[in-house]
Biopython code that builds the backbone (N, CA, C, O; Angstrom):
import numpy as np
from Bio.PDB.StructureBuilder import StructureBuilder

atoms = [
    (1, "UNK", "N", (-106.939, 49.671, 190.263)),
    (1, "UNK", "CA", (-106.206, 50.305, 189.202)),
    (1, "UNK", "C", (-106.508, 49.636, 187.857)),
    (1, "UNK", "O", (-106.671, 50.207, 186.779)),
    (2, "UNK", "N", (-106.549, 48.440, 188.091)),
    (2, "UNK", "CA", (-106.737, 47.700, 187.165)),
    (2, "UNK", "C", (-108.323, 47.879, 186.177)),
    (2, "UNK", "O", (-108.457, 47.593, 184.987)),
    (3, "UNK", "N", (-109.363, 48.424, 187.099)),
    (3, "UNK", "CA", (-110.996, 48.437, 186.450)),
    (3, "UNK", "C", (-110.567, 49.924, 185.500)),
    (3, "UNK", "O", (-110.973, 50.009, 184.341)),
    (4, "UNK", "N", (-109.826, 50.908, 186.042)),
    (4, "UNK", "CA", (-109.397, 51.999, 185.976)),
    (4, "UNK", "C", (-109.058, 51.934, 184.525)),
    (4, "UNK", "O", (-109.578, 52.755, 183.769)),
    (5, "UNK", "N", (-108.163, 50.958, 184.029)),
    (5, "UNK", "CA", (-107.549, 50.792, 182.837)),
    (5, "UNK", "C", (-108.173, 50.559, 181.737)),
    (5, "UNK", "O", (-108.000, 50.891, 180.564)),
    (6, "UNK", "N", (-109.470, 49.487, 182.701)),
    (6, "UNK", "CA", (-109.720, 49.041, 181.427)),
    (6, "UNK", "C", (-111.531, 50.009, 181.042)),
    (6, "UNK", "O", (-112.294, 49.953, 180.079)),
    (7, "UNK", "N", (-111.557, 50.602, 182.036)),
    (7, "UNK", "CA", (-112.789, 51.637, 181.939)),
    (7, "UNK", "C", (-112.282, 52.769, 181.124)),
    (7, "UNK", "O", (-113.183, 53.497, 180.708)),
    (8, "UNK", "N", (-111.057, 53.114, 180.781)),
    (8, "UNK", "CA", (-110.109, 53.870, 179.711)),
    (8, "UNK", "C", (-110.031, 53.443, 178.692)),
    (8, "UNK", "O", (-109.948, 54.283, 177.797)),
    (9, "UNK", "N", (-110.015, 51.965, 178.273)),
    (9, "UNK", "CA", (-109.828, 51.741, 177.022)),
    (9, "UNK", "C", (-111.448, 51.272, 176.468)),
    (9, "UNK", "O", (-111.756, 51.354, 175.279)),
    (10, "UNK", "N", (-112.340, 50.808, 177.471)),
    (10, "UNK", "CA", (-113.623, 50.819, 176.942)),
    (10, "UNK", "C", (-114.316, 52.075, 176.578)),
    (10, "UNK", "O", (-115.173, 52.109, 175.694)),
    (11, "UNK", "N", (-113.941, 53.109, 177.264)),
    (11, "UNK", "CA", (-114.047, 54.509, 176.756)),
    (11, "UNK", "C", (-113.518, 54.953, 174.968)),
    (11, "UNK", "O", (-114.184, 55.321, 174.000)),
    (12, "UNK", "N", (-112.324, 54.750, 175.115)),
    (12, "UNK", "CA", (-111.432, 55.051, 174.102)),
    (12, "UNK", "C", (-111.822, 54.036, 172.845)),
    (12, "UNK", "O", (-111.812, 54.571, 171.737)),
    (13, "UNK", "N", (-112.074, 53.002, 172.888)),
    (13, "UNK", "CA", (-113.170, 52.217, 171.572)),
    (13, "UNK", "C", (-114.754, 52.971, 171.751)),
    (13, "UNK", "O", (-115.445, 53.305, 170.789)),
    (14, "UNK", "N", (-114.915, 53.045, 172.351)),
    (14, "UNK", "CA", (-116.344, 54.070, 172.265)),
    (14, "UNK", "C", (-115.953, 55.182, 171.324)),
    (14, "UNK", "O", (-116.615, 55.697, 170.423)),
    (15, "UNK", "N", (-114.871, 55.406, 171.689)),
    (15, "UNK", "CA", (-115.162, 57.181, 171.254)),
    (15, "UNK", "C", (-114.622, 56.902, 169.351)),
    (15, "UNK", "O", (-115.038, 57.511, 168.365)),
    (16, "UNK", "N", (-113.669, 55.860, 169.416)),
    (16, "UNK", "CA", (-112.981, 55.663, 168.210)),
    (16, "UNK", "C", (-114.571, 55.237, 167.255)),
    (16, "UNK", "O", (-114.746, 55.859, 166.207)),
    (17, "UNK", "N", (-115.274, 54.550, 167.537)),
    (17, "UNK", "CA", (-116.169, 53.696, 166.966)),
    (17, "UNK", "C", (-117.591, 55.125, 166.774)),
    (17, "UNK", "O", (-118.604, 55.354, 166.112)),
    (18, "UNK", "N", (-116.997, 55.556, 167.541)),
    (18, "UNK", "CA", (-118.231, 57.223, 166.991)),
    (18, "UNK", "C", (-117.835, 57.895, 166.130)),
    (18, "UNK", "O", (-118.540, 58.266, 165.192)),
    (19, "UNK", "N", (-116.144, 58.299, 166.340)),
    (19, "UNK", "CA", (-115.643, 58.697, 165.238)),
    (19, "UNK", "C", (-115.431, 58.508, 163.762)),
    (19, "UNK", "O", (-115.309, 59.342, 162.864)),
    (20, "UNK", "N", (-115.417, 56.983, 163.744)),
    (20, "UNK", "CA", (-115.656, 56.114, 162.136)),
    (20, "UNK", "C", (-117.148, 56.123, 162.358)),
    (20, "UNK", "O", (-117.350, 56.185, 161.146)),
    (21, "UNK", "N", (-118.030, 56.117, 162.722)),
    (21, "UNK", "CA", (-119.383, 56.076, 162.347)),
    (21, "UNK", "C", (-119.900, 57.724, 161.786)),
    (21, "UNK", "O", (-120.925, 57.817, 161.110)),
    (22, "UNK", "N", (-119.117, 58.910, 162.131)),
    (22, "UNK", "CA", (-119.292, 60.135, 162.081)),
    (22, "UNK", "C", (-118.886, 60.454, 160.786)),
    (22, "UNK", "O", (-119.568, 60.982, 159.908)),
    (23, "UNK", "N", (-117.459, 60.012, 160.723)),
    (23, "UNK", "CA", (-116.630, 60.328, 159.672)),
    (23, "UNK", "C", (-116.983, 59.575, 157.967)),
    (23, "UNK", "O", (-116.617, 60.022, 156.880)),
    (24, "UNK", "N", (-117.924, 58.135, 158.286)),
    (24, "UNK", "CA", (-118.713, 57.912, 157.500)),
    (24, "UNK", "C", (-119.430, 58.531, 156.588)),
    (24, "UNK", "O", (-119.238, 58.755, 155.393)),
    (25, "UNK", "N", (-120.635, 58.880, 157.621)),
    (25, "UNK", "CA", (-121.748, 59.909, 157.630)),
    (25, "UNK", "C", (-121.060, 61.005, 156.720)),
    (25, "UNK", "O", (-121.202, 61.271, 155.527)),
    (26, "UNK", "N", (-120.220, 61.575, 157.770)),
    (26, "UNK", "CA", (-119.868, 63.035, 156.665)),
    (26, "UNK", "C", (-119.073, 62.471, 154.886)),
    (26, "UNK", "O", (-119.193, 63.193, 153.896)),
    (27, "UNK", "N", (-118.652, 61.706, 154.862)),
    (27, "UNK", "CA", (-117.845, 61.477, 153.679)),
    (27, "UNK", "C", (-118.964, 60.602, 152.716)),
    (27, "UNK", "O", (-119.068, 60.902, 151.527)),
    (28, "UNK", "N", (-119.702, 59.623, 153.241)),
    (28, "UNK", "CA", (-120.944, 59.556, 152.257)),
    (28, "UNK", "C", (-122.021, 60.868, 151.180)),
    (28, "UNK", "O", (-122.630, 60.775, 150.115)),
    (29, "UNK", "N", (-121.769, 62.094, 152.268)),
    (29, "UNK", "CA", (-122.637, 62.844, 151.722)),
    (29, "UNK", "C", (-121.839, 63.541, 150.499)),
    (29, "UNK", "O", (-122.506, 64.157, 149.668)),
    (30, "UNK", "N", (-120.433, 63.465, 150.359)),
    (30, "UNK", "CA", (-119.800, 64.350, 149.635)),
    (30, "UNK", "C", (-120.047, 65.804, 150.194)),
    (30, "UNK", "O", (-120.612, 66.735, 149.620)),
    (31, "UNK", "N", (-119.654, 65.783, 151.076)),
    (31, "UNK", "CA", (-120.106, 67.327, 151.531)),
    (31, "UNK", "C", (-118.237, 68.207, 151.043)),
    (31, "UNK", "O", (-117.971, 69.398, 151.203)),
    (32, "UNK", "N", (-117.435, 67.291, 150.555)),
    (32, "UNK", "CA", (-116.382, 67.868, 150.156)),
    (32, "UNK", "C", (-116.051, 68.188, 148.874)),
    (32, "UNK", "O", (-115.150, 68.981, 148.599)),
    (33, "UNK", "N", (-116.924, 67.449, 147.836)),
    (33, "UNK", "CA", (-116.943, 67.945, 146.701)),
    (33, "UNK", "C", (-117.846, 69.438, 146.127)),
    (33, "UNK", "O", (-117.811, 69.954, 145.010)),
    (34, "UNK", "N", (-118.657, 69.875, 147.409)),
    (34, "UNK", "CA", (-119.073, 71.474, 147.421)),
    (34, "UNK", "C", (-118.354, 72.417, 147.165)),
    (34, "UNK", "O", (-118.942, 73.485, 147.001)),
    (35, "UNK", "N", (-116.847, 72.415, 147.030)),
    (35, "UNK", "CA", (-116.181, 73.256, 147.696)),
    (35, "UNK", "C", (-115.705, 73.412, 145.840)),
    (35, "UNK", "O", (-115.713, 72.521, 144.991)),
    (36, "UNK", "N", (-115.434, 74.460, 145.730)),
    (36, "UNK", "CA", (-115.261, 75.185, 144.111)),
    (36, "UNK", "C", (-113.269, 74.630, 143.960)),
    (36, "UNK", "O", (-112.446, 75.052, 144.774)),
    (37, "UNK", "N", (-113.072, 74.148, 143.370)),
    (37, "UNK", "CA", (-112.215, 73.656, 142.539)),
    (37, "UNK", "C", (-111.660, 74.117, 141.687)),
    (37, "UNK", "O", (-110.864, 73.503, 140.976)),
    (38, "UNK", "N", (-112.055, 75.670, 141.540)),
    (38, "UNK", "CA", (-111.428, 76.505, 139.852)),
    (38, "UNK", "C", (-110.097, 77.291, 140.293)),
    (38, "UNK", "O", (-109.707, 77.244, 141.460)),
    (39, "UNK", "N", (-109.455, 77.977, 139.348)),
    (39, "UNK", "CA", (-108.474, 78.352, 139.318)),
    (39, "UNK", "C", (-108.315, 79.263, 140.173)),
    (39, "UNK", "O", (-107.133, 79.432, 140.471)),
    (40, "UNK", "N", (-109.152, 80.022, 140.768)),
    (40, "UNK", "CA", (-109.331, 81.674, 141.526)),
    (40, "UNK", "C", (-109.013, 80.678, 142.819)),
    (40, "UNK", "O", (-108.201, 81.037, 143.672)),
    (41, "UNK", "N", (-109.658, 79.488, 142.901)),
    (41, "UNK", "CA", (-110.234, 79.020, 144.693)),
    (41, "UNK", "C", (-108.892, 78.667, 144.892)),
    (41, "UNK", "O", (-108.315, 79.209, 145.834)),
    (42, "UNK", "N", (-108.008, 77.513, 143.886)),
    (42, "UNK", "CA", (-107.133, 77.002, 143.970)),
    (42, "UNK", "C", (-106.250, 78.407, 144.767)),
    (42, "UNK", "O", (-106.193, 78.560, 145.987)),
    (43, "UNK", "N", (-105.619, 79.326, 143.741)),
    (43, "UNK", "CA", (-104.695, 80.254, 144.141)),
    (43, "UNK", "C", (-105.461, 81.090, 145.130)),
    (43, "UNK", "O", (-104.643, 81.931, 145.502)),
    (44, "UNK", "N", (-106.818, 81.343, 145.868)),
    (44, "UNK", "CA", (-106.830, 81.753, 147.300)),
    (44, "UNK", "C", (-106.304, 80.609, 148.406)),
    (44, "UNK", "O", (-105.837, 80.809, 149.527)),
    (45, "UNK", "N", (-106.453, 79.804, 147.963)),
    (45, "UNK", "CA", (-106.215, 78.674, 148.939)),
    (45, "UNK", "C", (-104.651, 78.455, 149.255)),
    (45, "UNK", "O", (-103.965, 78.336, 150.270)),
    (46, "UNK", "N", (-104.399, 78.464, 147.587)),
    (46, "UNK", "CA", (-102.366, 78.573, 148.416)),
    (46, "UNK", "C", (-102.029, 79.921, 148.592)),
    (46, "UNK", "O", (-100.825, 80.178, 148.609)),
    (47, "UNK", "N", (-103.039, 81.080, 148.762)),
    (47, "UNK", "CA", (-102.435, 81.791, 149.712)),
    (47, "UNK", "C", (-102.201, 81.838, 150.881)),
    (47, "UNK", "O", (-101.188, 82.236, 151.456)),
    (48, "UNK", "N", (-103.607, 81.226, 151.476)),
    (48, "UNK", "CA", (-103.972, 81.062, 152.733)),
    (48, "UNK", "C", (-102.773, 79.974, 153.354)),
    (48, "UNK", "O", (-102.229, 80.147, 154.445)),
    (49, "UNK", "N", (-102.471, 78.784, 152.394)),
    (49, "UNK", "CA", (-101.680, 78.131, 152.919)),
    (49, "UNK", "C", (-100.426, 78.750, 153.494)),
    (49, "UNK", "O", (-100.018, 78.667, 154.653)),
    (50, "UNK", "N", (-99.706, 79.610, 152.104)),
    (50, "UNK", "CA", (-98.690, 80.169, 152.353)),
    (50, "UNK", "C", (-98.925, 81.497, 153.721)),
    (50, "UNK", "O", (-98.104, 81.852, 154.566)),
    (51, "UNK", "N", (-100.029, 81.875, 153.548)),
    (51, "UNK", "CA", (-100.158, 83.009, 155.122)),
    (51, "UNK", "C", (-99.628, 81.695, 156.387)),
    (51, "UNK", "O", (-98.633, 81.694, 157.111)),
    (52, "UNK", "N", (-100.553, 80.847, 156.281)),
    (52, "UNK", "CA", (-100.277, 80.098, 157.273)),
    (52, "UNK", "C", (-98.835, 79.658, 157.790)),
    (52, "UNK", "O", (-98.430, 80.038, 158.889)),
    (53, "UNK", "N", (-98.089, 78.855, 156.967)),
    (53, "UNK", "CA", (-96.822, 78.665, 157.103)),
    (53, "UNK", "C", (-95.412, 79.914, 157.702)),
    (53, "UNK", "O", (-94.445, 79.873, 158.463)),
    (54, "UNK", "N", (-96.034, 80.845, 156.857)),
    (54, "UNK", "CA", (-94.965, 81.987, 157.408)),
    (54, "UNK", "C", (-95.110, 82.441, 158.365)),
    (54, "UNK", "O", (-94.110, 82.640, 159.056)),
    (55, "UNK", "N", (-96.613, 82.876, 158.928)),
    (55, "UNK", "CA", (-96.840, 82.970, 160.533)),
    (55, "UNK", "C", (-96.758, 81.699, 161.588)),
    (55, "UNK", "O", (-96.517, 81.825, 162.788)),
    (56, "UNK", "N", (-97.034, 80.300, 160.824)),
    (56, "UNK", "CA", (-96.229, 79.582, 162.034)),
    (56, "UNK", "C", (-94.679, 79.671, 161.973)),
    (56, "UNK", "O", (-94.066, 79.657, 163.041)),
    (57, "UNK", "N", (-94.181, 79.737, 161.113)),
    (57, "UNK", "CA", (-92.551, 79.849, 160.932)),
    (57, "UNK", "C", (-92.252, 81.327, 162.366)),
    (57, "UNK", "O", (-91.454, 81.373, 163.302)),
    (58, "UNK", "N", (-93.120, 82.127, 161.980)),
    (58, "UNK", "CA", (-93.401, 83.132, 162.967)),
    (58, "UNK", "C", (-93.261, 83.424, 164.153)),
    (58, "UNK", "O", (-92.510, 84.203, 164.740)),
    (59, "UNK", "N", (-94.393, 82.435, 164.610)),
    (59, "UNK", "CA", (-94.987, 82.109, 166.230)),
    (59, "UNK", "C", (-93.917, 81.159, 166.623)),
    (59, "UNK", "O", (-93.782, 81.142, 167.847)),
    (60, "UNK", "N", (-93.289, 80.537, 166.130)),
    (60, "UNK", "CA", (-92.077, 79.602, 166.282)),
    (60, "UNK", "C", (-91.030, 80.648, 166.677)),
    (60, "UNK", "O", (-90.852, 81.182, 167.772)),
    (61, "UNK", "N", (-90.548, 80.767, 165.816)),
    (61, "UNK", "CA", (-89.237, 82.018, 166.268)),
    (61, "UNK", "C", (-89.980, 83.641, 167.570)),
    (61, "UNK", "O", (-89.283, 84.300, 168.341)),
    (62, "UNK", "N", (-90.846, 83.726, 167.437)),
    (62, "UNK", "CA", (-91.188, 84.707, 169.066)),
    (62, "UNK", "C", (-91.341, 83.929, 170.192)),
    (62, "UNK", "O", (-91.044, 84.459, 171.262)),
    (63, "UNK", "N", (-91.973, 82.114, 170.196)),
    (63, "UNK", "CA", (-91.971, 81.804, 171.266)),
    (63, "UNK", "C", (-93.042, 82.160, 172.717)),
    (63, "UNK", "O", (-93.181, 81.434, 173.701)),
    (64, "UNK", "N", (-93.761, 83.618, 172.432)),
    (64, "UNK", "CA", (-94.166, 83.970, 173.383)),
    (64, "UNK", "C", (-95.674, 83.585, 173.240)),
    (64, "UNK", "O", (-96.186, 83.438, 172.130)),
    (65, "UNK", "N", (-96.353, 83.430, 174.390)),
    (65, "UNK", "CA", (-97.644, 82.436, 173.962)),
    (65, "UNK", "C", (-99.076, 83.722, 173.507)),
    (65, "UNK", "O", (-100.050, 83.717, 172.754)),
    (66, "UNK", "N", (-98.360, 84.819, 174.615)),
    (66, "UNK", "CA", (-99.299, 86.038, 173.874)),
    (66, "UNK", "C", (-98.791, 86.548, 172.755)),
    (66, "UNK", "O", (-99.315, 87.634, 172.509)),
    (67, "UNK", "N", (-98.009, 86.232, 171.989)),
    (67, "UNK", "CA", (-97.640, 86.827, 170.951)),
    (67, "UNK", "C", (-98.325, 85.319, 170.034)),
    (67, "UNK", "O", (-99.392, 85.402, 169.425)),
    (68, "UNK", "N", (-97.794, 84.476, 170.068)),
    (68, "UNK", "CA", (-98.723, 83.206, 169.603)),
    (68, "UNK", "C", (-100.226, 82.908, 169.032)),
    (68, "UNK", "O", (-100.518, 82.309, 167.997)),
    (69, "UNK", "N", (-101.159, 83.538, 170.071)),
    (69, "UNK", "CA", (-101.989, 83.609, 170.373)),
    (69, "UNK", "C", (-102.901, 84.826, 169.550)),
    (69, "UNK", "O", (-103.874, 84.479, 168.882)),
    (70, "UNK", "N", (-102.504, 86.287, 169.653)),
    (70, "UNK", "CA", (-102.913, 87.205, 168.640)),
    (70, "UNK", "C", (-102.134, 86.821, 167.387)),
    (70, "UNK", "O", (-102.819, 87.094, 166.402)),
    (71, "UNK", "N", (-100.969, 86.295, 167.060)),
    (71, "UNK", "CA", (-101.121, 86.140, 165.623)),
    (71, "UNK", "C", (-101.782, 85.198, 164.930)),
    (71, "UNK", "O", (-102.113, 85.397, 163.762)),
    (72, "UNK", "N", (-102.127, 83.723, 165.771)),
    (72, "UNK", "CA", (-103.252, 82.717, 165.414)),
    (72, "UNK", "C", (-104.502, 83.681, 165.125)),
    (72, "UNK", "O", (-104.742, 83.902, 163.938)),
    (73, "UNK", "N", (-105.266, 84.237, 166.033)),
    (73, "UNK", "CA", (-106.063, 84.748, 165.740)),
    (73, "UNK", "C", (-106.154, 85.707, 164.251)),
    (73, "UNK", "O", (-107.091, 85.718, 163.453)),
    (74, "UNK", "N", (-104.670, 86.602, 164.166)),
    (74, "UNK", "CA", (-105.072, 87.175, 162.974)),
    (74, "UNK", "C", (-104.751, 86.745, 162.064)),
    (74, "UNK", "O", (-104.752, 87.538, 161.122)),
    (75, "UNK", "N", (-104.283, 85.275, 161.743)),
    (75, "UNK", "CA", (-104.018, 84.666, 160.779)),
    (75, "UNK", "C", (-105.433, 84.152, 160.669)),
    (75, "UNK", "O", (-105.893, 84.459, 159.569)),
    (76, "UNK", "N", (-106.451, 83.350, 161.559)),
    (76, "UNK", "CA", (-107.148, 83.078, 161.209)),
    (76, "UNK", "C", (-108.208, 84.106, 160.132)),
    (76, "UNK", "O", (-108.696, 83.838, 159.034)),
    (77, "UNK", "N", (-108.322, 85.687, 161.203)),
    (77, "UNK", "CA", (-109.449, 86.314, 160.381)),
    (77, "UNK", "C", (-108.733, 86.396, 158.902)),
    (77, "UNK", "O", (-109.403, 85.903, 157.995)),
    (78, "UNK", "N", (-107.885, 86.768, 158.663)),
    (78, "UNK", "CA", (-106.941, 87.297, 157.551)),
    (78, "UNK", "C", (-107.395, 85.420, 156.454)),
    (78, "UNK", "O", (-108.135, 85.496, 155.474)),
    (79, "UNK", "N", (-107.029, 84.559, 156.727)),
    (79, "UNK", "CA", (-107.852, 83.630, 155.793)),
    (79, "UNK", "C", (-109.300, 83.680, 155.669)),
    (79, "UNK", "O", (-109.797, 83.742, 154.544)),
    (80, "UNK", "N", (-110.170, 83.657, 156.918)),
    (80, "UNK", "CA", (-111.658, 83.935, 156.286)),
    (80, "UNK", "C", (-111.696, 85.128, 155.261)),
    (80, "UNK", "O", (-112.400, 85.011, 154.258)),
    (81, "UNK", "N", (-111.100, 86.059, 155.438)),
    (81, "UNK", "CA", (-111.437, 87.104, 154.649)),
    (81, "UNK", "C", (-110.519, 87.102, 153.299)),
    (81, "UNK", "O", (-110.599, 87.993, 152.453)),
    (82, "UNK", "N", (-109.759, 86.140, 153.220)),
    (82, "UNK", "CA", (-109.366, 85.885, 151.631)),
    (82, "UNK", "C", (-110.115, 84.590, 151.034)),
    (82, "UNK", "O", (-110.309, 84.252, 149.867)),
    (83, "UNK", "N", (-110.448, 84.016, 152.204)),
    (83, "UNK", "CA", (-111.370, 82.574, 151.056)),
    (83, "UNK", "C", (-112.868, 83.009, 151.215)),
    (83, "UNK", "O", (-113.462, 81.958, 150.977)),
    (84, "UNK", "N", (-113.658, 83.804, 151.438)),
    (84, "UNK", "CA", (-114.419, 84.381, 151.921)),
    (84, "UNK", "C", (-115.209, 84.435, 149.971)),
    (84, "UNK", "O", (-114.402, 84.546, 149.049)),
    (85, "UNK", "N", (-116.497, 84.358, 149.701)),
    (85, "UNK", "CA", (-116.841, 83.661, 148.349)),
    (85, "UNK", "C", (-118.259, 84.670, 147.991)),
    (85, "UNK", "O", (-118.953, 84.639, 146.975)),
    (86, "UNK", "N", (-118.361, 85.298, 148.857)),
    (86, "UNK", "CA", (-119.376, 86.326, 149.439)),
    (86, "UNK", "C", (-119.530, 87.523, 148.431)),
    (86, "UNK", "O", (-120.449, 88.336, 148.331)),
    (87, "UNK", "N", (-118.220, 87.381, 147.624)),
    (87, "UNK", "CA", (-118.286, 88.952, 147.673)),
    (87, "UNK", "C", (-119.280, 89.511, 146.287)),
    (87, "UNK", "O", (-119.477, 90.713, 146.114)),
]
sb = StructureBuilder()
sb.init_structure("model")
sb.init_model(0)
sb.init_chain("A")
sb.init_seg("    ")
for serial, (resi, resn, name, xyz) in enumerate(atoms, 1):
    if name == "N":
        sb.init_residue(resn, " ", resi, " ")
    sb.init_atom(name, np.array(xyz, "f"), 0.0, 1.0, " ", f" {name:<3s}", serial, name[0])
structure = sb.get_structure()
């Protein structure tokens, strides 16, 4: 039980120590300062926020996991298609 434990936590520093080596990588490149910053992006973005919140407020009060489940989903398409930059 005991090799068990500790073959879990030698795992679990593995995985932590990939994750800061990953999370590095991505934050060196600035791959987050790509992202448009102007007034239009700002107010799609707190829409999306605000979609988000009211449908979890949502999925909270139905409880049901298929009901859960299609409204995640159409919350998700419903934000791609308002932050969506395409057009």
């Amino acid at each position: 039980m005991r090799a068990l434990s500790e073959t879990i936590a030698a795992l679990w520093r593995w995985l932590l120590a990939l994750f800061w080596r990953l999370w590095r990588r991505f934050s060196e490149r600035k791959y987050l300062l790509r992202f448009r910053s102007g007034s239009s992006s700002r107010r799609r973005r707190d829409w999306v926020k605000n979609l988000w919140l009211i449908m979890g407020g949502v999925m909270l009060i139905v409880g049901q996991l298929s009901w859960i489940v299609g409204l995640a989903l159409l919350t998700v398409f419903l934000s791609f298609m308002i932050l969506d930059e395409g057009r």
